[in-house]
N, CA, C and O atoms as a DFTB+ gen file, in Angstrom:
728 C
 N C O
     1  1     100.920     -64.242     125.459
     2  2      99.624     -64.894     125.454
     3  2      98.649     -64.053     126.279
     4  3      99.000     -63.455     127.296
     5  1      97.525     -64.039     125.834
     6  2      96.637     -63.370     126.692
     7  2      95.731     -63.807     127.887
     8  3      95.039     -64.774     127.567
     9  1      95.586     -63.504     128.801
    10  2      95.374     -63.335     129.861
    11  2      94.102     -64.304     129.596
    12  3      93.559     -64.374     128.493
    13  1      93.647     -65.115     130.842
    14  2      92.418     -66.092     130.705
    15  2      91.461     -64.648     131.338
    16  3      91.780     -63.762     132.132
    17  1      89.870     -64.981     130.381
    18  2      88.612     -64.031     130.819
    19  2      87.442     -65.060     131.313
    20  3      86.846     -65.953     130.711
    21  1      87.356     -64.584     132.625
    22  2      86.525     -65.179     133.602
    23  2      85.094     -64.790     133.467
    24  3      84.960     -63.571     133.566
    25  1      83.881     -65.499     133.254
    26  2      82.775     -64.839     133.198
    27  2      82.366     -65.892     134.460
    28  3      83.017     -66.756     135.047
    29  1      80.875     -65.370     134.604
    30  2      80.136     -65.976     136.214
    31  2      80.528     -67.542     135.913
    32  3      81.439     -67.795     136.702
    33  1      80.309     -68.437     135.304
    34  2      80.670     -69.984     135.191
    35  2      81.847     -70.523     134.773
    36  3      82.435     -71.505     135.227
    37  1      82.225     -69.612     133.627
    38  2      83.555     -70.114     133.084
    39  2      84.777     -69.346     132.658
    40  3      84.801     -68.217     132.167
    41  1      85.988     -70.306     132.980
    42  2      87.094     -69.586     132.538
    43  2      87.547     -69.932     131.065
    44  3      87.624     -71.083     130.637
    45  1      87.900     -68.549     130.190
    46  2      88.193     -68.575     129.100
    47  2      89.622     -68.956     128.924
    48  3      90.108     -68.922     130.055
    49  1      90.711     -69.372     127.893
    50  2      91.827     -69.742     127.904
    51  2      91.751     -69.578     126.658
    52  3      90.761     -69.790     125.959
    53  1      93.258     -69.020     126.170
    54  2      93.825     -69.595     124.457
    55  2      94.130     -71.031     123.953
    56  3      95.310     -71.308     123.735
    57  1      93.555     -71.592     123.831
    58  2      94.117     -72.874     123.587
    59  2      95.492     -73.417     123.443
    60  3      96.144     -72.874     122.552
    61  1      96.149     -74.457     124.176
    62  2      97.556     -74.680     124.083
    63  2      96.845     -76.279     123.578
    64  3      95.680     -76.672     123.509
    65  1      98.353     -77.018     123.240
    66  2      98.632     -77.992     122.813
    67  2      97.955     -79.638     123.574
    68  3      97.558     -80.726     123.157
    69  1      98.137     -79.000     124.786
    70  2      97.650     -79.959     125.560
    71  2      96.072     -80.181     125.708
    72  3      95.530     -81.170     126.203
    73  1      95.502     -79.140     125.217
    74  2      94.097     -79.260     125.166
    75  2      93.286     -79.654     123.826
    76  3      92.115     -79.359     123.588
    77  1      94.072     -80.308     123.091
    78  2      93.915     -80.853     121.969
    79  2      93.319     -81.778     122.149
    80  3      92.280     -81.642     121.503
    81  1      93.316     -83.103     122.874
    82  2      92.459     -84.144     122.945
    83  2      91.351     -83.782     123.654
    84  3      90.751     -84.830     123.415
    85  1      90.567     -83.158     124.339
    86  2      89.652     -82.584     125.351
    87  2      89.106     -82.348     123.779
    88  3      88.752     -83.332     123.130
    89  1      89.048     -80.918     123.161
    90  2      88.864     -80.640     122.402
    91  2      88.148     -80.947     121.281
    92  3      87.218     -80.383     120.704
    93  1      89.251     -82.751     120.930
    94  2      88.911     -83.707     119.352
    95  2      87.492     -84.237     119.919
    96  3      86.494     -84.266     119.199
    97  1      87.481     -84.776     121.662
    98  2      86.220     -85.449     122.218
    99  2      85.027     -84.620     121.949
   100  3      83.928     -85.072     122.270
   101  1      85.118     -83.480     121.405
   102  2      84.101     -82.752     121.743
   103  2      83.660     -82.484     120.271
   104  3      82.475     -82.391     119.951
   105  1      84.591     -82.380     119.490
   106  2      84.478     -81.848     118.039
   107  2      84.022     -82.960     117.326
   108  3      83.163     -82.794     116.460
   109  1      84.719     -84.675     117.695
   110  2      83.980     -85.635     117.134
   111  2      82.938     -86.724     117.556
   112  3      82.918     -87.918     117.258
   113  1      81.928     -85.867     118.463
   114  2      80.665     -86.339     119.029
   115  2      79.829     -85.813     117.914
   116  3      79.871     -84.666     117.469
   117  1      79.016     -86.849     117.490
   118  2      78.118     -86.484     116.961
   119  2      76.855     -86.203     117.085
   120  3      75.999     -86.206     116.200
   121  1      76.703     -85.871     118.607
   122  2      75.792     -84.891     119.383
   123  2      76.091     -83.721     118.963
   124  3      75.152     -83.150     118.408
   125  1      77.022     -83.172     119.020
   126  2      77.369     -81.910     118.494
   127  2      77.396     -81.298     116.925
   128  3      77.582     -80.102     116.698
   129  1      77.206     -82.193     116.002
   130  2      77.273     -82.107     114.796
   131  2      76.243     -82.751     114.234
   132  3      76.470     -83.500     113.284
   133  1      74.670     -82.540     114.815
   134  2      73.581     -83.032     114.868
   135  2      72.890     -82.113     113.418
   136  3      72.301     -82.744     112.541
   137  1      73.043     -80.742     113.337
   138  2      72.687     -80.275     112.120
   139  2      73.890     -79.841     110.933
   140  3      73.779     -79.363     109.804
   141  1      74.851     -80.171     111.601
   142  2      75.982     -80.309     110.212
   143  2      76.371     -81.459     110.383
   144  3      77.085     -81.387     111.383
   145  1      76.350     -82.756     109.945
   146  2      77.487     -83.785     110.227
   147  2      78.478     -84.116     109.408
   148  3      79.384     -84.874     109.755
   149  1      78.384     -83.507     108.094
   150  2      79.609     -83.483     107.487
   151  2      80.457     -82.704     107.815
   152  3      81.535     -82.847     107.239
   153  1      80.375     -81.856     108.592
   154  2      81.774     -80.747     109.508
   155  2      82.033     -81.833     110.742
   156  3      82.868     -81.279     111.457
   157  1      81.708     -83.099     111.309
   158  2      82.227     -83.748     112.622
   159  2      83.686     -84.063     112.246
   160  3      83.929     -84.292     111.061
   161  1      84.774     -84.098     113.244
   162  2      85.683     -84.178     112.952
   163  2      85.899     -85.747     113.186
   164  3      85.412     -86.279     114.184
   165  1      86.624     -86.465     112.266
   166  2      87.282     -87.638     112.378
   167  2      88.332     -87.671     112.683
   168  3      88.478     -88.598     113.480
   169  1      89.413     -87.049     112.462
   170  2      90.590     -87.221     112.883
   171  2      91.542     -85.986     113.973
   172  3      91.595     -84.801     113.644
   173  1      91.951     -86.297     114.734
   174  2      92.748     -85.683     115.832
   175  2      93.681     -83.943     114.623
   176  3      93.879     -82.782     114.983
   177  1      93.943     -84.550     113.427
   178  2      94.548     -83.600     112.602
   179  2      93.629     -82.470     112.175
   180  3      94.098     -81.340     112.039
   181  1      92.506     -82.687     111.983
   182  2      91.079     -81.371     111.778
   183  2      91.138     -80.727     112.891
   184  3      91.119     -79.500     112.795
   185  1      91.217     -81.264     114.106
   186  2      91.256     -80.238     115.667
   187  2      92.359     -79.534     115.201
   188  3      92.172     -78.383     114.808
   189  1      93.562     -80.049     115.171
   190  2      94.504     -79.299     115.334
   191  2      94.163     -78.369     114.310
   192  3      93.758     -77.295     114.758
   193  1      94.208     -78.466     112.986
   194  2      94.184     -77.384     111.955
   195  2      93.533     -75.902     112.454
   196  3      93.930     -74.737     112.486
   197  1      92.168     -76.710     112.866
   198  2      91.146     -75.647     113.674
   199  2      91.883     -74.739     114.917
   200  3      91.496     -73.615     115.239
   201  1      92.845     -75.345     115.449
   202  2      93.049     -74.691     116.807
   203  2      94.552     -73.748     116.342
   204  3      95.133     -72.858     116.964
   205  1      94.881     -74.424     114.898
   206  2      95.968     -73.655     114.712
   207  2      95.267     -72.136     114.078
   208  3      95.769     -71.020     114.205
   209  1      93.770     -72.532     113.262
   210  2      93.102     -71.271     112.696
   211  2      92.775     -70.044     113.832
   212  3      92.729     -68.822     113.683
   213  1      92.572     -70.884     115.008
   214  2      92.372     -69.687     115.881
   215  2      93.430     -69.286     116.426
   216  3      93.336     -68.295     117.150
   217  1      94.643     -69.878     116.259
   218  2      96.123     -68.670     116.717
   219  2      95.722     -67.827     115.640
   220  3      95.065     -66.797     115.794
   221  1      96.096     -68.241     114.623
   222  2      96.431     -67.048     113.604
   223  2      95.450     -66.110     113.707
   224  3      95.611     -65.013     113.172
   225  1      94.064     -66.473     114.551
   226  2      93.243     -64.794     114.480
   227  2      94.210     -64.006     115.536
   228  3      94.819     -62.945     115.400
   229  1      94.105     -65.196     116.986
   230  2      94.907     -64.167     118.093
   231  2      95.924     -63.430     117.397
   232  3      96.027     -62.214     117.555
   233  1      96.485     -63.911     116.836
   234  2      98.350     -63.412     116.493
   235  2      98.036     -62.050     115.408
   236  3      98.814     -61.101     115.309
   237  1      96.713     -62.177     114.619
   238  2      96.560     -61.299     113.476
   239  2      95.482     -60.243     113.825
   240  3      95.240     -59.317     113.051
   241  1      94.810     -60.407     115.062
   242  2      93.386     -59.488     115.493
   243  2      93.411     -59.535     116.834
   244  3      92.663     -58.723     117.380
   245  1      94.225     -60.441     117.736
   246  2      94.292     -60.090     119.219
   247  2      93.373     -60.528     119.602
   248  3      92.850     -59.879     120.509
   249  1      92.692     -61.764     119.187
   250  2      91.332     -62.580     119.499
   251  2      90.833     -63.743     118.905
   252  3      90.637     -63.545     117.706
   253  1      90.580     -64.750     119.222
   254  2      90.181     -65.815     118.903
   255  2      89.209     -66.841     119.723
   256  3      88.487     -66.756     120.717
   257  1      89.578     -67.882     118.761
   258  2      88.664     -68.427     120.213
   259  2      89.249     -69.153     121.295
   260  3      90.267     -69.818     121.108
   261  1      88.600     -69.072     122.598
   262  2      89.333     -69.637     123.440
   263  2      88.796     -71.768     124.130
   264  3      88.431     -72.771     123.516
   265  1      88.937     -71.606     124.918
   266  2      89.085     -73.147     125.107
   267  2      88.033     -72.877     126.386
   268  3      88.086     -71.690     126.706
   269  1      87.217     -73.544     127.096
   270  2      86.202     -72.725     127.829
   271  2      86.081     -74.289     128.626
   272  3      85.800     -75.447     128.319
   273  1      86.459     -73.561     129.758
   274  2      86.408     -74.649     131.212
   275  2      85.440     -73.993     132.267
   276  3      85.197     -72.790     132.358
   277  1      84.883     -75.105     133.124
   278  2      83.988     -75.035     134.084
   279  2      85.001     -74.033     135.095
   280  3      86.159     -74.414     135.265
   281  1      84.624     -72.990     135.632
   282  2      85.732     -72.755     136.389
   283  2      85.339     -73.216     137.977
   284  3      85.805     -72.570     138.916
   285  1      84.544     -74.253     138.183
   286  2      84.533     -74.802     139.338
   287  2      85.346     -75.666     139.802
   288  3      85.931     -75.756     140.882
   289  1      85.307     -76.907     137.985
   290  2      85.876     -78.004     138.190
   291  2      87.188     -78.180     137.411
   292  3      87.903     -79.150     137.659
   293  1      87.639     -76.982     136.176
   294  2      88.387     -76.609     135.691
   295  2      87.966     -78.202     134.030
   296  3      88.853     -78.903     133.542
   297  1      87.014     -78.242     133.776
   298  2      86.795     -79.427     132.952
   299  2      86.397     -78.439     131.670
   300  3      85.583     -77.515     131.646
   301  1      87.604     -79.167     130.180
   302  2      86.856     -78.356     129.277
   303  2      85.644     -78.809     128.886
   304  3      85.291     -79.951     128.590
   305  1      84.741     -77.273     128.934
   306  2      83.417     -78.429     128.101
   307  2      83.015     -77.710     126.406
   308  3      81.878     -77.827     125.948
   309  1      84.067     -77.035     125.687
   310  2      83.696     -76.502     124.494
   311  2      84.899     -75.362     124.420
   312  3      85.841     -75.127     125.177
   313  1      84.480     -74.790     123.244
   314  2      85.370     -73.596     122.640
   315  2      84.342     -72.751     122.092
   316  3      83.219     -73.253     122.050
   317  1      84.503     -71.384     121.593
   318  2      84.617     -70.026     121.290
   319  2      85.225     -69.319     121.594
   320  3      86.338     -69.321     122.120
   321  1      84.116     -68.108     121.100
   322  2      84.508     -66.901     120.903
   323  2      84.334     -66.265     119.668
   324  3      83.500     -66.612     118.831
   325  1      85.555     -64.823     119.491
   326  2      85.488     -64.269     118.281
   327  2      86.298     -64.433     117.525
   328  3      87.361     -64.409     118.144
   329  1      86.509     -64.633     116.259
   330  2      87.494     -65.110     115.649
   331  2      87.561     -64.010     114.177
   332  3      86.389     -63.880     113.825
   333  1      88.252     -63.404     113.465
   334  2      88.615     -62.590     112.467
   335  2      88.055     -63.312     111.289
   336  3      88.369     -64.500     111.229
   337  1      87.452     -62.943     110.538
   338  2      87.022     -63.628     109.009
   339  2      87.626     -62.468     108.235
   340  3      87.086     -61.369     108.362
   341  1      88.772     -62.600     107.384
   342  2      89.160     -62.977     106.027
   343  2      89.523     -60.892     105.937
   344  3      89.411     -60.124     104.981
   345  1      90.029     -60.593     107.623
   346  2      89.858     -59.329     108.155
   347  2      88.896     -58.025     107.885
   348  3      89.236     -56.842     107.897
   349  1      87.691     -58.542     107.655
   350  2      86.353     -57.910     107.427
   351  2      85.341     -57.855     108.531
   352  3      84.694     -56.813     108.637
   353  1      85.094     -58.945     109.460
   354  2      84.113     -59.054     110.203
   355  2      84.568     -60.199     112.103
   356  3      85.361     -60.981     112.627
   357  1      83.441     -59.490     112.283
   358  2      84.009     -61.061     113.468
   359  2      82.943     -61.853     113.984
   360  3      81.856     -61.541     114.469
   361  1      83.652     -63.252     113.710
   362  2      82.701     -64.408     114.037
   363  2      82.359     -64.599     114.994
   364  3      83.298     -64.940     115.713
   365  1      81.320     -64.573     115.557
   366  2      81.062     -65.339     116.625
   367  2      80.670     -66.593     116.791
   368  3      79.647     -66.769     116.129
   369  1      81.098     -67.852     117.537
   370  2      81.043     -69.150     117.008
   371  2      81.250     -69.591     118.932
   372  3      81.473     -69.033     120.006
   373  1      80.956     -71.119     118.286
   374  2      81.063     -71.675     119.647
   375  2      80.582     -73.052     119.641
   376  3      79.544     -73.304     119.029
   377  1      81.282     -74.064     120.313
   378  2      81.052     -75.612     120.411
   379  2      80.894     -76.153     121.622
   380  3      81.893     -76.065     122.336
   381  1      79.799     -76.776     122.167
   382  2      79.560     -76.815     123.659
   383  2      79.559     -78.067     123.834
   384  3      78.718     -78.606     123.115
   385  1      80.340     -79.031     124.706
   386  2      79.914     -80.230     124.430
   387  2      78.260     -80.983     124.815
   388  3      77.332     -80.256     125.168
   389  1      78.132     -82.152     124.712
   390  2      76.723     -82.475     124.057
   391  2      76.480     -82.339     125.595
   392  3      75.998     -81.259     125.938
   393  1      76.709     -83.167     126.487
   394  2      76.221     -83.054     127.622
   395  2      75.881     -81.963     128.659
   396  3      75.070     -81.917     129.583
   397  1      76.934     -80.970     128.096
   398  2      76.410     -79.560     128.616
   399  2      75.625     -78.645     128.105
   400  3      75.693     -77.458     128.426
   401  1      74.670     -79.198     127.121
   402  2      73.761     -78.042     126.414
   403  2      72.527     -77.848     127.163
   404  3      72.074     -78.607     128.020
   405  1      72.060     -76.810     126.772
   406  2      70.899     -76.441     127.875
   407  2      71.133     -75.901     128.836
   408  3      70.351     -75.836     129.784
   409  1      72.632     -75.230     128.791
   410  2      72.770     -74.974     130.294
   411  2      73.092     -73.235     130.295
   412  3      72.995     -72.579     131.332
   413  1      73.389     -72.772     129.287
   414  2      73.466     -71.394     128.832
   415  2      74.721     -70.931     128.049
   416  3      74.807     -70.091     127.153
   417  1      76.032     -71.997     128.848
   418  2      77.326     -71.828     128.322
   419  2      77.709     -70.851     127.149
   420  3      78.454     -69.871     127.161
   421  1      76.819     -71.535     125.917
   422  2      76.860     -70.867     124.466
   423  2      76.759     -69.274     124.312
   424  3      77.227     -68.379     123.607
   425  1      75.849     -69.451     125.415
   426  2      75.791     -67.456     125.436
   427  2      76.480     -67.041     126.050
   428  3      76.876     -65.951     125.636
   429  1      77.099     -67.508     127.357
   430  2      77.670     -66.952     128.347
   431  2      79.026     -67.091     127.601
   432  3      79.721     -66.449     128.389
   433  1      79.897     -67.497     126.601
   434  2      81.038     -67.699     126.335
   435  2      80.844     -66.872     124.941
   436  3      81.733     -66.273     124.336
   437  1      79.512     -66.978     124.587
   438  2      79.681     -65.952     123.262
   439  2      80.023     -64.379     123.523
   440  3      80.838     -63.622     122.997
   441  1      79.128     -64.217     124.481
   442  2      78.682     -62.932     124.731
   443  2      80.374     -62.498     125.824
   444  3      80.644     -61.300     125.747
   445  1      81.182     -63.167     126.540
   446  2      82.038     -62.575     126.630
   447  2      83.306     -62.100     125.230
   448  3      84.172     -61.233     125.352
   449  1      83.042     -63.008     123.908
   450  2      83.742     -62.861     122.956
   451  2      83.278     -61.691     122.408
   452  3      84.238     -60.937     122.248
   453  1      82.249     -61.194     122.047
   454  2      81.615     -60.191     121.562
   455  2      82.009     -59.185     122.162
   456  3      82.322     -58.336     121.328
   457  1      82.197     -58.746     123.446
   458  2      82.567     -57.902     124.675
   459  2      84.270     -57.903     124.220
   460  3      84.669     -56.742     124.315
   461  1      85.017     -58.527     123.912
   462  2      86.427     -58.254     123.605
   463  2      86.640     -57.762     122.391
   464  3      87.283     -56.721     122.254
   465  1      86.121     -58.454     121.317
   466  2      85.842     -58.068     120.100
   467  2      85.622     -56.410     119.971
   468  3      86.511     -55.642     119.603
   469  1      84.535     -56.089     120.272
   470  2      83.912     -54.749     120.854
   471  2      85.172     -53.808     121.413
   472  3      85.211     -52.593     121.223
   473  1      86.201     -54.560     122.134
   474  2      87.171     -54.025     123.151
   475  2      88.626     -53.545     122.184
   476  3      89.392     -52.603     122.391
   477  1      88.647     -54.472     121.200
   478  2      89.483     -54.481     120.281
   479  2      89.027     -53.668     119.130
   480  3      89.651     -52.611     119.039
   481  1      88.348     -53.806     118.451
   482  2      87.923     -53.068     117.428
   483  2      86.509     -53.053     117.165
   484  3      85.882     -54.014     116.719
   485  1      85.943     -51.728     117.510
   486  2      84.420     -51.548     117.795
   487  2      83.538     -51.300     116.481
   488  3      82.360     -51.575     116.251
   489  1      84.428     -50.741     115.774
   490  2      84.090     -50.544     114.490
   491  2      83.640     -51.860     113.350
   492  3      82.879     -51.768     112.387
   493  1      84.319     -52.953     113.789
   494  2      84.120     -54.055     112.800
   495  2      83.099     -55.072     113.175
   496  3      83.448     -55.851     114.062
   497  1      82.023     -55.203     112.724
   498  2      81.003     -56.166     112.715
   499  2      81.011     -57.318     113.281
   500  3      82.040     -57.993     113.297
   501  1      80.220     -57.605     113.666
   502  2      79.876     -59.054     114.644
   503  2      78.841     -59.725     113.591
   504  3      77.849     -59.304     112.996
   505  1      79.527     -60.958     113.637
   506  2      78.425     -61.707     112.960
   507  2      78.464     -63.119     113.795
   508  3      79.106     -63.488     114.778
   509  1      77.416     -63.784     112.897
   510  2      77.026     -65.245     113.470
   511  2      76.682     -66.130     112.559
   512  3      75.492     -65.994     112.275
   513  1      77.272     -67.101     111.890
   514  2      76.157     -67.384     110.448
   515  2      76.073     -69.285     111.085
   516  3      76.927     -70.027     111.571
   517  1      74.835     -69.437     110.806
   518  2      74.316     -70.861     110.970
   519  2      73.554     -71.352     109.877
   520  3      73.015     -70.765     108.939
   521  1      73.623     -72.613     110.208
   522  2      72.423     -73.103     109.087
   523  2      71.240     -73.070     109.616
   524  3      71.214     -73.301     110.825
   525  1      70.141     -72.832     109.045
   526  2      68.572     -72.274     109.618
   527  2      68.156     -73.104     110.518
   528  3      67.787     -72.717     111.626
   529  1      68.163     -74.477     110.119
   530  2      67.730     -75.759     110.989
   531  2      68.344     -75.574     112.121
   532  3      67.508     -76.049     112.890
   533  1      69.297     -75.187     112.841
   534  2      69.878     -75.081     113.844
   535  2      69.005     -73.637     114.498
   536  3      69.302     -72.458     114.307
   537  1      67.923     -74.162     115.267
   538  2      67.207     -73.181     115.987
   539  2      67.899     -72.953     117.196
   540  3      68.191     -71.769     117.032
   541  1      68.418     -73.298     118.424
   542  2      69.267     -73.283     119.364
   543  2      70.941     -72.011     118.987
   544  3      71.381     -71.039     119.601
   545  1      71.333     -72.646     117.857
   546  2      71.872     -71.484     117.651
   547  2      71.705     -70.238     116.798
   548  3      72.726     -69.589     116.568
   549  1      70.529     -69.817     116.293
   550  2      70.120     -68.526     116.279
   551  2      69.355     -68.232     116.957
   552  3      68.806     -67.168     116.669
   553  1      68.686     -69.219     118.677
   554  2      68.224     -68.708     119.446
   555  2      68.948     -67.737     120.503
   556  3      68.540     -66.886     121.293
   557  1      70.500     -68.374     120.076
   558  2      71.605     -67.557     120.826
   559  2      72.022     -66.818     120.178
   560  3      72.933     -66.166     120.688
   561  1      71.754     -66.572     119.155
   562  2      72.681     -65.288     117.974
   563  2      71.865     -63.779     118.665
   564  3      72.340     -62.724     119.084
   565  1      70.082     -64.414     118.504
   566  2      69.001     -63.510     119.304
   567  2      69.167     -62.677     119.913
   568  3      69.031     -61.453     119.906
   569  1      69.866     -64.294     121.154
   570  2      69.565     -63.557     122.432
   571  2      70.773     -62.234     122.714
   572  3      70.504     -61.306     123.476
   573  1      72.263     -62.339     121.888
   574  2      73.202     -61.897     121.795
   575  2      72.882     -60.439     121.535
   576  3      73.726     -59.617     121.894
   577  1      71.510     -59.918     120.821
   578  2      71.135     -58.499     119.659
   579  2      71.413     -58.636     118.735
   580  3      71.408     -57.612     118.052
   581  1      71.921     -60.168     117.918
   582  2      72.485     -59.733     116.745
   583  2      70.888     -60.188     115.841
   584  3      69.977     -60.846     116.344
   585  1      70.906     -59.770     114.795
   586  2      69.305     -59.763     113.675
   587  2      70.103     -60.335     112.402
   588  3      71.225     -60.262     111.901
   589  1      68.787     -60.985     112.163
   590  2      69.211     -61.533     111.007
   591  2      69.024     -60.528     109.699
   592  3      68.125     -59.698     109.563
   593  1      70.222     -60.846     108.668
   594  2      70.511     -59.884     107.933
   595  2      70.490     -60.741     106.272
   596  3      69.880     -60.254     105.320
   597  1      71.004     -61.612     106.211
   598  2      70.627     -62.689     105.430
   599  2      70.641     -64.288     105.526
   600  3      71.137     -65.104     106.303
   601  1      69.676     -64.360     104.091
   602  2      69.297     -65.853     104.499
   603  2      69.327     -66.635     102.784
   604  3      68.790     -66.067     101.832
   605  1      69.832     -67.591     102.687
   606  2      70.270     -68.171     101.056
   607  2      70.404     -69.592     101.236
   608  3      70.330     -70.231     102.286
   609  1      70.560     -69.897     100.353
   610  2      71.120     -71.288      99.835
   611  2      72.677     -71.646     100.802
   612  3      73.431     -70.788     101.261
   613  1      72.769     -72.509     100.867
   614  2      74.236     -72.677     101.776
   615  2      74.404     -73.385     100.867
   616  3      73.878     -74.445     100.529
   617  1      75.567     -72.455     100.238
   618  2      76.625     -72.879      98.885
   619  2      77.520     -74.097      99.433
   620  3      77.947     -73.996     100.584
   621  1      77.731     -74.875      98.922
   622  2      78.581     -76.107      98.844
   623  2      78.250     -77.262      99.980
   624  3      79.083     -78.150     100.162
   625  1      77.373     -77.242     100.525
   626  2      76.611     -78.125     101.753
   627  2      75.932     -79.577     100.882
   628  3      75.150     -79.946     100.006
   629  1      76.951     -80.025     101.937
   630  2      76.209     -81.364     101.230
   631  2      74.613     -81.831     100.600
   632  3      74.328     -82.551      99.643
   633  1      73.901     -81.225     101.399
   634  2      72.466     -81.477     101.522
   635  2      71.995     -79.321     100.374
   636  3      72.359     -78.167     100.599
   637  1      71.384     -79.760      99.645
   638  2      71.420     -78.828      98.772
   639  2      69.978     -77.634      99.476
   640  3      69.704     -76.458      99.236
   641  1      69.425     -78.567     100.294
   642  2      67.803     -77.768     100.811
   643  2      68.373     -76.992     101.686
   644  3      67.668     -76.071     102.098
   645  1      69.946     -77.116     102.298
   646  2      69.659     -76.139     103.410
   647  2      70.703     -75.004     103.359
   648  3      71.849     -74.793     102.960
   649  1      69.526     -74.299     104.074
   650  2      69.469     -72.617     104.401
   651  2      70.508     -71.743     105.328
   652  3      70.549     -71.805     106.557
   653  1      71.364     -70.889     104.471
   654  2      72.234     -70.456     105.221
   655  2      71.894     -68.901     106.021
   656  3      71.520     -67.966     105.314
   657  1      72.027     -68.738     107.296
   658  2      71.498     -67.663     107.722
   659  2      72.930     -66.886     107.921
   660  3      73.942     -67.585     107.951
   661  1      73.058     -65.336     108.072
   662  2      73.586     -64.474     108.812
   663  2      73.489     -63.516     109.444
   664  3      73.304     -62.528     108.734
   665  1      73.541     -63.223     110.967
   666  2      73.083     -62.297     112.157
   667  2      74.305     -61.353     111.858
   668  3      75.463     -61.475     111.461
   669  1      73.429     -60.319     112.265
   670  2      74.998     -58.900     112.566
   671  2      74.622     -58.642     113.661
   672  3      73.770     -59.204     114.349
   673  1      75.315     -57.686     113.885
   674  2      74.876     -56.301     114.869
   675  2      74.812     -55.170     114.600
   676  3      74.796     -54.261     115.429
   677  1      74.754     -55.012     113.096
   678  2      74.988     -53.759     112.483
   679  2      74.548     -54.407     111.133
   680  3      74.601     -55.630     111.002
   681  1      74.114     -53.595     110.130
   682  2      73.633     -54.030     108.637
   683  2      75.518     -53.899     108.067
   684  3      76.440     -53.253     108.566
   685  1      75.478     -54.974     106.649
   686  2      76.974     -55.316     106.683
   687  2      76.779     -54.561     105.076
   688  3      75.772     -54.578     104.367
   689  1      78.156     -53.895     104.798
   690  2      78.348     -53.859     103.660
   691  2      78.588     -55.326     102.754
   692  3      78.857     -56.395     103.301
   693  1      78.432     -55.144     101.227
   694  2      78.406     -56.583     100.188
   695  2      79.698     -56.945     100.171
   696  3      79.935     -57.903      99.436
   697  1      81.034     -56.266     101.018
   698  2      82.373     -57.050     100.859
   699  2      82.127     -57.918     102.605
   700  3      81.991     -59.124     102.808
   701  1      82.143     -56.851     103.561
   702  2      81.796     -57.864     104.560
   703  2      80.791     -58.870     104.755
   704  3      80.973     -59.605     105.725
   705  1      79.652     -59.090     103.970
   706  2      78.396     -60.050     103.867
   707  2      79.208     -61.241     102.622
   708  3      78.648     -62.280     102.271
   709  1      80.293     -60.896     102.218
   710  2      80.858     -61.719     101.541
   711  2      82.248     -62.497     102.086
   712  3      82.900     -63.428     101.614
   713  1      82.420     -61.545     103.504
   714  2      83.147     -62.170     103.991
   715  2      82.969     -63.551     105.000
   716  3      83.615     -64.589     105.146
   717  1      81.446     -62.841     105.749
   718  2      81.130     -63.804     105.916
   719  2      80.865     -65.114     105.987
   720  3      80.855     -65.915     106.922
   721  1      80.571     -65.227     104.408
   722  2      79.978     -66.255     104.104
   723  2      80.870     -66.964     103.011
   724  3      80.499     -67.769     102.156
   725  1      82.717     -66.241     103.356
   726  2      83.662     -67.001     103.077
   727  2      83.794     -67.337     101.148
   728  3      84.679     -68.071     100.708
């Protein structure tokens, strides 16, 4: 297992088993799923799936996302990081819980994922993809350097008006801009 990465506020961790309920509290607030709410999780079994998706990046790319505690009070308050898409690109993603937004976390936990990512394989793309309405998080994709590279229809979204964006850090070839966007 890899080693927890400490940035100025928080300590990073791989997610274990036990941090599964911390986790579901956070994934099925619907503070947090304010511009997607058909992704809120209902059941304790969607966390897990999710937390099993990010072994398989660690285990397959040596990175994923991690589980992200206050390192004052040791309290989780969200997850990221970088996570492998479909071994073309790397995600950058991140879930903060509701009560801690505004506070920078999102960047400060992105931007150490990006930094490993980078550490691991420098060559492969960083991305970020949101839905447009979500200004907060492409205010952090921004602040990260990553630019927006495209912007479309968000195929299969419940709500048919909205707009799917994707940030790089680099302009993407049409297999990785397809990886992206899955």
């Amino acid at each position: 297992m890899a080693d927890d990465i400490f940035t100025d506020r928080l300590r990073l961790s791989r997610a274990v088993a036990s941090d599964l309920d911390a986790i579901f509290a956070i994934q099925k607030d619907p503070r947090v799923w304010t511009h997607f709410p058909s992704l809120r999780h209902i059941d304790p079994a969607t966390t897990l799936d999710m937390m099993e998706r990010w072994d398989r990046s660690w285990e397959q790319a040596g990175l994923g996302s991690w589980v992200a505690r206050l390192r004052d009070t040791d309290e989780i308050i969200g997850n990221g990081g970088c996570t492998l898409l479909r071994g073309e690109v790397w995600n950058v993603g991140y879930r903060i819980a509701a009560d801690q937004h505004g506070h920078g976390y999102a960047t400060e936990l992105a931007r150490a994922g990006i930094e490993q990512a980078r550490l691991i394989d420098p060559d492969r793309p960083v991305i970020a993809y949101l839905v447009e309405h979500n200004r907060a998080s492409a205010h952090v994709a921004e602040k990260l350097g990553l630019e927006l590279v495209h912007r479309a229809a968000d195929v299969g979204n419940p709500n048919p008006a909205v707009m799917r964006l994707v940030y790089a850090d680099r302009p993407l070839t049409p297999t990785q801009l397809a990886a992206a966007l899955g």
